[in-house]
C-alpha positions in Angstrom: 9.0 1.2 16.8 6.3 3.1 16.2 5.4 5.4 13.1 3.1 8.4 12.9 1.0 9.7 9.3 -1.5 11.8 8.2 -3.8 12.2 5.5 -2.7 15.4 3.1 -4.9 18.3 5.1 -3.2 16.7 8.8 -7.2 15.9 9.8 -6.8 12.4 9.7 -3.7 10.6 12.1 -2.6 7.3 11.4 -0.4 4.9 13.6 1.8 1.6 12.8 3.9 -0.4 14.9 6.7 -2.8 14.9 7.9 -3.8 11.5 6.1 -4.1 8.1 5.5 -7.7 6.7 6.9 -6.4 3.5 7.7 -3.3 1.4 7.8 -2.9 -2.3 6.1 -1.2 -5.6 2.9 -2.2 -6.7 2.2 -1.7 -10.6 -1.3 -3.0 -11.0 -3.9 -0.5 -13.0 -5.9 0.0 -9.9 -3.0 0.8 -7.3 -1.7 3.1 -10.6 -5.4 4.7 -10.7 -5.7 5.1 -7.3 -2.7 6.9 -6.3 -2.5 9.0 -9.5 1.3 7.7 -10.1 2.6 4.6 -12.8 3.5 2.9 -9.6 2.6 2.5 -5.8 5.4 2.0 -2.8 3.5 -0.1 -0.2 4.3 -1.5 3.1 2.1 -4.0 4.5 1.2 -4.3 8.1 -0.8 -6.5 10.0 -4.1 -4.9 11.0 -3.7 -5.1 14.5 -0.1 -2.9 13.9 -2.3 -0.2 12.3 -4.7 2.2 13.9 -6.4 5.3 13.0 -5.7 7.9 16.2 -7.5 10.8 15.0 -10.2 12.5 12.5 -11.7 9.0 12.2 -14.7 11.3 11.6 -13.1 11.9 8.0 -12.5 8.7 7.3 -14.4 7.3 4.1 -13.7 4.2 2.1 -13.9 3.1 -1.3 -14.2 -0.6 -2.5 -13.9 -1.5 -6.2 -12.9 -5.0 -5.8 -13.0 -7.8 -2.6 -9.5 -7.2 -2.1 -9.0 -4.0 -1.4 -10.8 -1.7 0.8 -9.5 1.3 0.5 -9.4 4.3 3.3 -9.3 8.0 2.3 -10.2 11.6 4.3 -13.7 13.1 3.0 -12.0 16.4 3.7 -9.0 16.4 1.6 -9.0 13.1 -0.6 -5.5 12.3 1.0 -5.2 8.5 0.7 -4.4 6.7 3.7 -4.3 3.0 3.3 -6.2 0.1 1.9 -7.2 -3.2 3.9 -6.9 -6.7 2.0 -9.3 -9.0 4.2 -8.5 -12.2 1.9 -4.2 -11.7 2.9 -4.7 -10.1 6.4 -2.8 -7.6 5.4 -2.9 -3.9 5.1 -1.3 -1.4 2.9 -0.3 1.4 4.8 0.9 3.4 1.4 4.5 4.6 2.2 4.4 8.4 1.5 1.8 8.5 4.4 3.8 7.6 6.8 7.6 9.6 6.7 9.7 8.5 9.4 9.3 4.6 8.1 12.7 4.1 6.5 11.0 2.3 2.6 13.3 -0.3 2.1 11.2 -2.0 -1.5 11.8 -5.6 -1.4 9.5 -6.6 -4.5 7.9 -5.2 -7.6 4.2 -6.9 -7.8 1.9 -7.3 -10.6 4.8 -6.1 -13.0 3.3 -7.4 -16.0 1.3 -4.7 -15.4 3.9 -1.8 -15.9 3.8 1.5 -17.7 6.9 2.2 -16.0 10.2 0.0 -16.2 12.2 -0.1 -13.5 15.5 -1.4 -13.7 16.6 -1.7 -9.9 17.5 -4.9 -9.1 14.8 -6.2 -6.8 12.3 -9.3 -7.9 9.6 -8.6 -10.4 6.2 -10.5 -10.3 4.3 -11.1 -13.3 1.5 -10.7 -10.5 1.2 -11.9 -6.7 3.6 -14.5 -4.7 1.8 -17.6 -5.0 0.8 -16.9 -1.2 -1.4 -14.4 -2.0 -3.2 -16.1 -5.0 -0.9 -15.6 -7.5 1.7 -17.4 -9.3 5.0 -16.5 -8.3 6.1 -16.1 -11.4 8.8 -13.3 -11.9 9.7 -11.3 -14.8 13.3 -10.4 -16.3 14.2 -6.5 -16.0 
């Protein structure tokens, strides 16, 4: 299946195929600062799943720590997606893309939270242990 997005002007066209890796909430401060929001809904691709199919000419990016890199247009600010190089992974954030049906699996970096959420799914103080962290999860 493939997926179509934009950026929040339409100039910049996004693309993902097959099936995210995973889908949840991210709490951390920088995903919160970033999107605005007390929490972001992230699917995660791998990169060769994702491609930019038009206004790469408005793409910019933004990198505050190694890893995330995150991808934005110049012309609106609409945020598009961030690329972790040390997971192989990228975050396609799930408002961009409409048609994917956001089935959250996991809350990350919960201990993090300004915003409880009381839905049932796993909480992670921080990452799964695959992805640096320790896999430890958090009571609702």
């Amino acid at each position: 299946m493939t997926h179509t997005g934009n950026c929040f002007c339409g100039a910049v066209e996004l693309e993902v195929s097959g099936a995210p890796e995973a889908m949840g909430y991210c709490h951390c401060n920088s995903c919160r600062s970033w999107s605005g929001g007390p929490v972001n809904a992230f699917s995660l691709w791998k990169p060769e799943a994702v491609k930019i199919t038009a206004g790469d000419k408005h793409v910019a990016t933004f990198q505050k720590t190694d890893f995330s890199l995150r991808y934005f247009c110049n012309k609106c600010g609409g945020h598009l997606m961030a690329k972790h190089p040390t997971i192989a992974l990228v975050d396609v954030f799930a408002a961009t893309i409409p048609t994917l049906d956001f089935k959250p699996g996991v809350h990350v970096n919960y201990a993090e939270t300004v915003l409880p959420m009381r839905d049932g799914l796993p909480k992670l103080k921080d990452f799964p242990e695959a992805f640096g962290g320790t896999g430890q999860t958090i009571a609702e």
